[in-house]
C-alpha positions, 0 to 999 in steps of 0.5 A: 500500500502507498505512503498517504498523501496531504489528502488522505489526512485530516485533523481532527480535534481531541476533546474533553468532556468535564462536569462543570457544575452540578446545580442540584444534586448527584444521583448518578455518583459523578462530582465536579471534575470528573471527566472522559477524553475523546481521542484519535477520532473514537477512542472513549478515555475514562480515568482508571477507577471513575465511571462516567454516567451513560445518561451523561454521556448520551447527552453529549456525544452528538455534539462531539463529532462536530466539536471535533472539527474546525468550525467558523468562528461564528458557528453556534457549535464554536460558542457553545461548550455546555451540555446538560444531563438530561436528569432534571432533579440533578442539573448536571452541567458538562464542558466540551474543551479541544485538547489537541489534535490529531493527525489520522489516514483517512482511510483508516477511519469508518 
């Protein structure tokens, strides 16, 4: 197979997803820190012995494919970076951060 060209690369960001804020309280066991990394365009990192809240974690993730990309400076997915669980008694308030990047093949990627 032939060495990859500029154009079967792309870059995409790695992200950071933190709780913010918890402005009611925690039912699911997840505290103000705690925190999941998307890296290499897939690959879900949770720090050994934490968990991360399935509930949560659905809120977010529709939202990180496009935070992966660069947006226009004026692109609502460029301003915004909270997302909320949907558990209403518990409010719990997530930050989406870009952390780096990463350089891949494309046709390495689904």
């Amino acid at each position: 197979m032939s060495e990859p060209t500029p154009e079967d690369r792309t870059q995409l960001y790695n992200l950071r997803v933190t709780v913010d804020r918890i402005e009611g309280r925690s039912v699911c066991g997840l505290a103000v820190g705690d925190y999941f990394d998307l890296v290499d365009s897939a690959q879900l990192r949770i720090p050994d012995g934490k968990h991360f809240c399935i509930f949560a974690l659905a809120a977010v993730i529709p939202l990180l494919p496009a935070k992966q990309r660069p947006l226009s400076a004026g692109d609502w997915m460029a301003l915004d970076a909270e997302v909320c669980c949907p558990d209403p008694a518990e409010r719990l308030v997530m930050r989406i951060e870009r952390t780096g990047v990463s350089d891949l093949t494309t046709r390495d990627l689904t």
